[in-house]
N, CA and C atoms as a LAMMPS dump frame, in Angstrom:
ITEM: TIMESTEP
0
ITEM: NUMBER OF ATOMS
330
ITEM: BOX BOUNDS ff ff ff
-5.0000000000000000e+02 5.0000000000000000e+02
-5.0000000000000000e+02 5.0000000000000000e+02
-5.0000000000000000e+02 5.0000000000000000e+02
ITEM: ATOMS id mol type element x y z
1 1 1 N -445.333 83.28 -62.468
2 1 2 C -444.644 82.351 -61.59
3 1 3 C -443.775 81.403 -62.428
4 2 1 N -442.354 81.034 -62.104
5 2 2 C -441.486 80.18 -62.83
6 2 3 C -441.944 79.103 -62.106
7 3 1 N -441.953 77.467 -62.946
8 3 2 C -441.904 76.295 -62.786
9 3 3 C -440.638 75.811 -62.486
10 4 1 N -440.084 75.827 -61.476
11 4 2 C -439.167 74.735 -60.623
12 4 3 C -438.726 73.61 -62.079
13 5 1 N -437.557 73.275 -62.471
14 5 2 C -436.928 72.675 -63.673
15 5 3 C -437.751 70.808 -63.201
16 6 1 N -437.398 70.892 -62.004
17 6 2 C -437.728 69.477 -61.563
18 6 3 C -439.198 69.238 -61.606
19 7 1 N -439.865 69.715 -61.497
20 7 2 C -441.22 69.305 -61.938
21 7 3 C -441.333 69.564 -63.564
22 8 1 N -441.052 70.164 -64.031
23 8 2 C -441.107 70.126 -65.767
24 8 3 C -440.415 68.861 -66.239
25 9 1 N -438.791 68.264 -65.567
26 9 2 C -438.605 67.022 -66.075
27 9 3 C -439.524 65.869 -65.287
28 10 1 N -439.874 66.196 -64.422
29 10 2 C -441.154 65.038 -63.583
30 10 3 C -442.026 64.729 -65.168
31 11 1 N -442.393 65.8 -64.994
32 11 2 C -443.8 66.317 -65.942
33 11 3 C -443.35 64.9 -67.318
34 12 1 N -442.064 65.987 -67.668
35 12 2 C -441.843 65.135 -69.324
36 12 3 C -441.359 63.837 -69.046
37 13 1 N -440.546 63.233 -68.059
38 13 2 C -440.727 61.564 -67.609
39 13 3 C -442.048 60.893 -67.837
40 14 1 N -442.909 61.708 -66.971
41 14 2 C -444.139 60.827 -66.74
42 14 3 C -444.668 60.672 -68.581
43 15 1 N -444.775 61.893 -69.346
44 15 2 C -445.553 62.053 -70.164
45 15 3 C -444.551 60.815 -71.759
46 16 1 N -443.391 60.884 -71.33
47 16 2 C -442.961 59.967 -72.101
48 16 3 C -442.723 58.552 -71.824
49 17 1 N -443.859 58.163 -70.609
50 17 2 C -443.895 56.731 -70.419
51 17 3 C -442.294 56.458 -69.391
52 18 1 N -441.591 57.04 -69.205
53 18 2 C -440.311 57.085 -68.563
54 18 3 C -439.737 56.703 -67.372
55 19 1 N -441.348 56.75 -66.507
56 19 2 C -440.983 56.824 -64.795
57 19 3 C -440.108 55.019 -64.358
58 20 1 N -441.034 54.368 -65.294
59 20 2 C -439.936 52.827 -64.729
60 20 3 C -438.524 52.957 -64.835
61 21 1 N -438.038 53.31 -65.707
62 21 2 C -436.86 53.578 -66.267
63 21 3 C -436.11 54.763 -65.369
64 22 1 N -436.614 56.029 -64.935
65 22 2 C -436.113 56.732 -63.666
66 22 3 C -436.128 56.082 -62.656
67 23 1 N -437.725 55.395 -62.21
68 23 2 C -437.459 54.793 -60.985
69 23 3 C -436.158 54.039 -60.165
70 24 1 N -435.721 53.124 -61.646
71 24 2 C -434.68 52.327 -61.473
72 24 3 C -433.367 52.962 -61.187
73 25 1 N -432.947 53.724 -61.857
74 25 2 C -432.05 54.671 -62.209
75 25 3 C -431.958 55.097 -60.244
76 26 1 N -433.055 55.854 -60.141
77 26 2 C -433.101 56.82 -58.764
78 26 3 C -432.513 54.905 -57.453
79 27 1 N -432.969 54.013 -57.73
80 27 2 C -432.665 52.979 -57.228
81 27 3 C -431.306 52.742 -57.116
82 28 1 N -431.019 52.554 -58.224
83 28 2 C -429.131 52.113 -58.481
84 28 3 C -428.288 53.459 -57.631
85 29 1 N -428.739 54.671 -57.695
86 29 2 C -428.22 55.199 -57.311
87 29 3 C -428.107 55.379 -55.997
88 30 1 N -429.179 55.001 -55.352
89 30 2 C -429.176 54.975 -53.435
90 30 3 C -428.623 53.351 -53.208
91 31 1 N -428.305 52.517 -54.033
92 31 2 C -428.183 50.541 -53.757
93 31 3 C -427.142 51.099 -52.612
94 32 1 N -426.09 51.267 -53.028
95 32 2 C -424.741 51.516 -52.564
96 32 3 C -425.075 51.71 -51.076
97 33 1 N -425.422 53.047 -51.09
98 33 2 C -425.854 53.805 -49.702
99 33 3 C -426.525 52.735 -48.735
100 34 1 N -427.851 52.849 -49.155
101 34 2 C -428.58 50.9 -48.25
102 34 3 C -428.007 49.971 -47.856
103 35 1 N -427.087 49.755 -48.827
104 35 2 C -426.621 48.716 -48.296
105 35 3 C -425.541 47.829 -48.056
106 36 1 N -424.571 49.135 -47.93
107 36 2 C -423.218 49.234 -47.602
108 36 3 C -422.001 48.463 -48.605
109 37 1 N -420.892 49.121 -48.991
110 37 2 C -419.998 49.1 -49.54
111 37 3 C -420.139 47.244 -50.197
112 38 1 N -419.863 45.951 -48.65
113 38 2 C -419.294 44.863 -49.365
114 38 3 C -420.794 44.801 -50.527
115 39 1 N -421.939 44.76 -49.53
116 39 2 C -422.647 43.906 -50.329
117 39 3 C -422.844 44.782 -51.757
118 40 1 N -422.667 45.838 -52.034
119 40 2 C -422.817 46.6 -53.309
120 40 3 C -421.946 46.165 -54.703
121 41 1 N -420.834 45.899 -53.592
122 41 2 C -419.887 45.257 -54.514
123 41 3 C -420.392 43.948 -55.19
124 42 1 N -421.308 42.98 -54.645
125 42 2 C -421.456 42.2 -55.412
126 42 3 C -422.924 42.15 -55.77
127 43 1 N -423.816 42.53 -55.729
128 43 2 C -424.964 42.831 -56.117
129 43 3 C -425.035 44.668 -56.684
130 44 1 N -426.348 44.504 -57.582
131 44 2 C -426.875 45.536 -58.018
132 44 3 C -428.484 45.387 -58.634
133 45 1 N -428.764 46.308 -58.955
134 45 2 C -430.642 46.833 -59.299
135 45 3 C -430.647 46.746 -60.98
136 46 1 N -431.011 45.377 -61.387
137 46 2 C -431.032 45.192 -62.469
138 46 3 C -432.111 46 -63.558
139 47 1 N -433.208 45.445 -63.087
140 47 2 C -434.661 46.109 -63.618
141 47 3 C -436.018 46.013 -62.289
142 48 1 N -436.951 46.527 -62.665
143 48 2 C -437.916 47.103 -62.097
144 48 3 C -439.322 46.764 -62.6
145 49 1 N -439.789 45.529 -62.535
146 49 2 C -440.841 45.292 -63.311
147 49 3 C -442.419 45.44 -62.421
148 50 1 N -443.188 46.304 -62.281
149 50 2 C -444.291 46.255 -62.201
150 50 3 C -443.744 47.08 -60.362
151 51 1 N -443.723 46.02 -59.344
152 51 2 C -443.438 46.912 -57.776
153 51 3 C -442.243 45.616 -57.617
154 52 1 N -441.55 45.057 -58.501
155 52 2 C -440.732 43.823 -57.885
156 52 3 C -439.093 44.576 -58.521
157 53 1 N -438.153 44.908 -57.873
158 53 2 C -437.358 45.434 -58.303
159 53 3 C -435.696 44.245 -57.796
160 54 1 N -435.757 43.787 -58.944
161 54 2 C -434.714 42.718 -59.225
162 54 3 C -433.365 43.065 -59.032
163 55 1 N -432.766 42.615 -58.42
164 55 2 C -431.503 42.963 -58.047
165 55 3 C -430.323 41.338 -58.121
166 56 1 N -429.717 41.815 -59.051
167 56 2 C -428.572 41.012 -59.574
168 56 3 C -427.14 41.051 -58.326
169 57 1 N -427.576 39.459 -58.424
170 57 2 C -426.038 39.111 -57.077
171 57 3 C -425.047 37.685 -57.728
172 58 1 N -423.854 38.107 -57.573
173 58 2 C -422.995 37.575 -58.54
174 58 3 C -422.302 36.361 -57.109
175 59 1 N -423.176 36.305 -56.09
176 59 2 C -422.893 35.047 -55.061
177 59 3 C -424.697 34.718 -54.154
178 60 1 N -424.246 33.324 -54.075
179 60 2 C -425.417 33.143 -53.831
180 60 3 C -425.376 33.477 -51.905
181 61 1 N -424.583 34.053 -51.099
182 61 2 C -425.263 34.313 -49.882
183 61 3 C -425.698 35.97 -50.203
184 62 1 N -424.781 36.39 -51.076
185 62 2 C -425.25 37.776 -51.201
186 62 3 C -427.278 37.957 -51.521
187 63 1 N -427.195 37.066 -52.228
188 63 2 C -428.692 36.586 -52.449
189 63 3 C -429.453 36.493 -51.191
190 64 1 N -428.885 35.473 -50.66
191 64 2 C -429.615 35.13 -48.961
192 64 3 C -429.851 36.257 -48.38
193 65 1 N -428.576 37.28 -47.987
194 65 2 C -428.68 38.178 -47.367
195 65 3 C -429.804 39.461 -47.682
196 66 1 N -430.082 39.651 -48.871
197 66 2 C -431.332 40.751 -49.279
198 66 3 C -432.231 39.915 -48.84
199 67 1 N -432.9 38.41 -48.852
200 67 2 C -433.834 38.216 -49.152
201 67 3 C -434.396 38.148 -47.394
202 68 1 N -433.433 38.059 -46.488
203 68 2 C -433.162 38.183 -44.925
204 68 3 C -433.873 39.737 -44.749
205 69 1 N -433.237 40.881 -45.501
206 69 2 C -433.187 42.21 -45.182
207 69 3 C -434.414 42.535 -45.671
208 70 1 N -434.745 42.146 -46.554
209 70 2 C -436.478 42.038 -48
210 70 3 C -437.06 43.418 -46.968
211 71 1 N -437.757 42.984 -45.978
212 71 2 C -438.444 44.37 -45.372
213 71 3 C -437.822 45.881 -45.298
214 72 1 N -436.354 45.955 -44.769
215 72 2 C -435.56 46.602 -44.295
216 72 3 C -435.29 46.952 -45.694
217 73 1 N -435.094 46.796 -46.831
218 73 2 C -434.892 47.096 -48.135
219 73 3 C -436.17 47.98 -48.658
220 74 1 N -437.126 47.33 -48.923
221 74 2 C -438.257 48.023 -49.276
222 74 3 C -438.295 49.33 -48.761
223 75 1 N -438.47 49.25 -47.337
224 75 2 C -439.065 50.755 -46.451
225 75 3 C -437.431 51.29 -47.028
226 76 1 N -436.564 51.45 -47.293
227 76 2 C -435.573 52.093 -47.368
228 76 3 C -435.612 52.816 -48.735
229 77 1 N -435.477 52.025 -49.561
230 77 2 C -436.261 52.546 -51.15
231 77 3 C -437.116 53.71 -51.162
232 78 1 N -438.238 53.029 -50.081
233 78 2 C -439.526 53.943 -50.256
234 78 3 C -439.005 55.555 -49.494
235 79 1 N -438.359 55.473 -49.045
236 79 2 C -437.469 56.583 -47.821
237 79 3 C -436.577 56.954 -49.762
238 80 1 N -436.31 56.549 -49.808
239 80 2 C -434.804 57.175 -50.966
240 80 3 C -436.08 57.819 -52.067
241 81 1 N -436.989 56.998 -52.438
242 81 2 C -437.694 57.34 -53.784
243 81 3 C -438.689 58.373 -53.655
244 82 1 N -439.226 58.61 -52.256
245 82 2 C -440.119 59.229 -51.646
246 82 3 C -441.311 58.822 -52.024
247 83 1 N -441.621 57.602 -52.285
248 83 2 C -442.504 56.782 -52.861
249 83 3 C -442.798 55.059 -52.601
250 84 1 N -444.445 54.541 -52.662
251 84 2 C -444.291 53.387 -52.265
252 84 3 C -444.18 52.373 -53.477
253 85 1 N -443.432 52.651 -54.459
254 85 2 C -443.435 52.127 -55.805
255 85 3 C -442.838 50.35 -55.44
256 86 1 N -441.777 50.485 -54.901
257 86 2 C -441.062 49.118 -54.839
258 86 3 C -441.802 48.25 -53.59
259 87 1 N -442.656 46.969 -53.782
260 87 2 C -443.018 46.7 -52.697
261 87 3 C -442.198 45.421 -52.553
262 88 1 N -440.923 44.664 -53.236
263 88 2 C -440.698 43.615 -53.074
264 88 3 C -439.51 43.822 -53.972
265 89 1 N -438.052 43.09 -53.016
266 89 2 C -436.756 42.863 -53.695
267 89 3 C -436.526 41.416 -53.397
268 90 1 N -436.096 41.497 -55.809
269 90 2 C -436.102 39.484 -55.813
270 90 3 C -434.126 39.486 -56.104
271 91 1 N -433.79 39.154 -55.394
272 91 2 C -431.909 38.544 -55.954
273 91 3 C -432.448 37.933 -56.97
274 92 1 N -431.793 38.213 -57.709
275 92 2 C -431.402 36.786 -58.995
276 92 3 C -430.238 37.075 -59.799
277 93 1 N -429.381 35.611 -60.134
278 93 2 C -427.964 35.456 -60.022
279 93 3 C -427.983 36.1 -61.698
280 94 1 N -426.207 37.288 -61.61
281 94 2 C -425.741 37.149 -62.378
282 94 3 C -424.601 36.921 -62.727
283 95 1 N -423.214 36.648 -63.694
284 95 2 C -422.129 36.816 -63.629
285 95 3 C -422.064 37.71 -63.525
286 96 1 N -422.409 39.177 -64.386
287 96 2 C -421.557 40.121 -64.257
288 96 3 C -422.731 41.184 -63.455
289 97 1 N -422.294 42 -63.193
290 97 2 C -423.096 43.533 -62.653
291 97 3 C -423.311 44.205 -63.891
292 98 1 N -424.306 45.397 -63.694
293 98 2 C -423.955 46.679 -64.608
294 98 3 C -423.055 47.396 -64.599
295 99 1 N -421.81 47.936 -65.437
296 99 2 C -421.254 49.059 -64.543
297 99 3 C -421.642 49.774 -63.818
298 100 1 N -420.649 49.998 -62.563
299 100 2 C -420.822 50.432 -61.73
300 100 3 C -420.553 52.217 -61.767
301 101 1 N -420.601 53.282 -61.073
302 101 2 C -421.085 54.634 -61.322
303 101 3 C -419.198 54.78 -61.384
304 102 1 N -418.155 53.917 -61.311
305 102 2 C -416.963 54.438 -61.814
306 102 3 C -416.202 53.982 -63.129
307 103 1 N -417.751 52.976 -63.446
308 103 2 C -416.997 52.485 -64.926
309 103 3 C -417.151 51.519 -65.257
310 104 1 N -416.438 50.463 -64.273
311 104 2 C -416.112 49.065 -64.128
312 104 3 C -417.658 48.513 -63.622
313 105 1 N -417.362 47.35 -64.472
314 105 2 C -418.373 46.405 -64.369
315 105 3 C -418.187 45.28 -62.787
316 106 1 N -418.725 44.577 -62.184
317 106 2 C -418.155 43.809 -61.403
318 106 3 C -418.693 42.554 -61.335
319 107 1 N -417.411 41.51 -61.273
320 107 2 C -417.576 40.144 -62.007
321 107 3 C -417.528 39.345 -60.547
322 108 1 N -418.176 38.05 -60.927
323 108 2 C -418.431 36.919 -59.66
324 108 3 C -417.466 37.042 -58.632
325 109 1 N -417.818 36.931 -57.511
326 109 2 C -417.058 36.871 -56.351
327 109 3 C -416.734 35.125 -56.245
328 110 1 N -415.737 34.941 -55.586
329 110 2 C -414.996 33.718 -55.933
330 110 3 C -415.043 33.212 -54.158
């Protein structure tokens, strides 16, 4: 029987301590989708510490607004990750974003 590629890189994630570091990754990549174009633009999924998955907002209602959605965020994650890993999203301010998946970084909204 062949092993499916995706469970062999499951396999070697888990075994190299890795999964926080995917988790996040698999995160940044659904932000967009969740939670539509404006607010993506000024927020993003910084890090992932323990089930609290930090998300960087370069205005402070953008902040307000996750922390409004907090439930509606979580169960959505858990829907994208197929997992109940993230139980809590914290805003916290940055100037800049990470680049974003076309390159560009994105700086304070004014």
């Amino acid at each position: 029987m062949v092993t499916p590629i995706r469970d062999i890189l499951k396999a070697a994630v888990r075994g190299w301590g890795l999964e926080p570091a995917a988790r996040l990754a698999r995160a940044q990549a659904a932000w967009a989708r969740l939670v539509g174009p404006a607010m993506a633009e000024a927020s993003a999924p910084v890090a992932l510490r323990g089930g609290r998955l930090l998300v960087g907002v370069t205005h402070p209602t953008v902040g307000q607004e996750i922390r409004l959605r907090r439930p509606h965020l979580v169960a959505a994650l858990a829907r994208e990750l197929g997992e109940d890993v993230i139980t809590e999203v914290v805003p916290v301010a940055r100037r800049r974003l990470p680049a974003a998946a076309g390159g560009r970084s994105t700086t304070r909204v004014r």
